[in-house]
C-alpha positions, 0 to 999 in steps of 0.5 A: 227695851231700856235698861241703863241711862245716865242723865245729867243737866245743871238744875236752879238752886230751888230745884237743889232744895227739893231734890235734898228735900226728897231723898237723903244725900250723904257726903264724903268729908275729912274726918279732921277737918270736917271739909268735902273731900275733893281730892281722892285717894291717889290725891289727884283732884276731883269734883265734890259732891253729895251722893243719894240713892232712890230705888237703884238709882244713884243721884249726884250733885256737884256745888254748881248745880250740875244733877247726875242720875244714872241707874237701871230704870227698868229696876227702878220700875220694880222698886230697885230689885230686878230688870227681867220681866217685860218693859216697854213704852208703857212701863218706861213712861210709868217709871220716868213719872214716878222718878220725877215725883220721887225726886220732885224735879222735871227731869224731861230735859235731862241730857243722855249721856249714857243708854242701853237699849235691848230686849229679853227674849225667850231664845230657841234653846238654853241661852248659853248654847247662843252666848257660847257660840258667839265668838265676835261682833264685827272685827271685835272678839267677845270677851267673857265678863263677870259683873255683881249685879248682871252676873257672867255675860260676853261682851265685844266693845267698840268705840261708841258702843258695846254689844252684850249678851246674858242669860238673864234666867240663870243670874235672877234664878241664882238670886232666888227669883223664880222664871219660868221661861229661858231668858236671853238679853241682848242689848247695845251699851251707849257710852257715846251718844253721837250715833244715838243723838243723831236718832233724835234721842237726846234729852229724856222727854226723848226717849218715849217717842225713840223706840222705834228708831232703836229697832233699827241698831238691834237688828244690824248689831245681831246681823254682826254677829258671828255665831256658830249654830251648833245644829250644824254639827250633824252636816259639818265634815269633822275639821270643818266642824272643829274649825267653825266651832272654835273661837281661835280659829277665827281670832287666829283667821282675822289677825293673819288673813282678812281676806280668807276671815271674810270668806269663811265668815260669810260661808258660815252665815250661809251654813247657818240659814240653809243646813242647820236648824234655824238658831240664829235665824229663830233667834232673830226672830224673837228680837224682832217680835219683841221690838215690834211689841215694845214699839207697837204697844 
């Protein structure tokens, strides 16, 4: 369910030792004078610090103490290579431990500064028939992305959180990984952490027991979505058809009348669950599964 975090936490000056003496840290300095650089290349003034890397996982550290990790822990269970297989409480607990023996730091009472929480499922057809036919979240158009490690994937930003959608089987299959099922992510990217903190997830000792309250969000973010099921096709009078199948129409429909956007919007969650075939419903579904099995495991 977890894939991204960034922790942070100010750490002793006996924690600084062990943690150099556990991974290799590599600073930037002036070539001249041999000085930490703390001014970047615009010269605007920056926090120095000395950088490590352990299986995926970047590891900061300023002067003053302050320890920032940030990283996949779902790739870092898999020694850094990929996050596409299943990973759940048992697989978190199990990479969490191993990063504190890596570093050979306590790192339990790290603050959460960033999270993504999702789920890999295995959707009822080719996942890019869903991600093409999601065409907002909320009042938010998808946008199409294109990331080195994660591939091409759409993504609707809001103020806390983002909402991502990836066919993860395509990314690792083009890196040469062999899946043998179709699989979709869907996930929700924290870059705020009030909603999340009001959970009862805060710091890293947290996170084990915060599953469950993470069901909760997937399900209502996957509720807000505006998704066209293309098995509609065969009921749809043509212009209706047309319409409901283009993301203009709908991008055109929120800007200039709220009113009739919420009609339709509704008219075809309504379209969706009683004269197609059940994609978004299906798919629905297998999040839910997927969270009951991470929960429950």
């Amino acid at each position: 369910m977890i894939d991204f975090i960034k922790i942070w936490s100010y750490i002793s000056s006996e924690e600084v030792s062990l943690l150099k003496n556990s991974v290799d840290f590599m600073g930037s300095y002036n070539v001249s004078t041999g000085e930490s650089i703390s001014r970047n290349m615009s010269g605007n003034e920056v926090n120095p610090f000395i950088e490590a890397r352990a299986k995926g996982m970047k590891i900061k550290l300023y002067p003053n103490g302050r320890c920032e990790i940030s990283g996949s822990i779902h790739k870092y269970f898999n020694d850094g290579k990929h996050n596409f297989n299943y990973f759940g409480r048992k697989e978190l607990s199990h990479a969490l431990e191993e990063l504190h023996k890596h570093l050979n730091i306590n790192i339990s009472e790290f603050r959460l500064s960033n999270i993504e929480i999702g789920v890999n499922i295995i959707p009822p057809v080719d996942s890019d028939i869903i991600i093409n036919n999601a065409f907002m979240y909320k009042n938010k158009v998808f946008e199409n992305k294109i990331h080195s490690d994660e591939g091409n994937y759409k993504q609707a930003g809001l103020t806390e959180y983002m909402v991502k959608l990836y066919n993860k089987r395509k990314h690792y299959t083009n890196q040469g990984y062999k899946i043998n099922n179709e699989t979709l992510r869907f996930e929700l990217k924290y870059t705020v952490m009030r909603s999340i903190n009001d959970l009862g997830v805060v710091f890293v000792k947290d996170l084990e027991k915060g599953l469950e309250s993470f069901k909760k969000p997937l399900l209502n973010a996957w509720d807000n979505i505006l998704l066209y099921d293309h098995t509609l096709d065969y009921y749809l009078p043509e212009k209706t058809r047309l319409e409901y199948s283009n993301p203009n129409y709908w991008m055109s429909l929120k800007q200039t009348n709220q009113r009739t956007f919420k009609k339709q919007f509704n008219n075809l969650r309504k379209l969706n669950l009683t004269h197609s075939k059940g994609i978004y419903l299906q798919t629905q579904g297998a999040i839910d599964n997927m969270l009951d099995r991470i929960i429950q495991d």
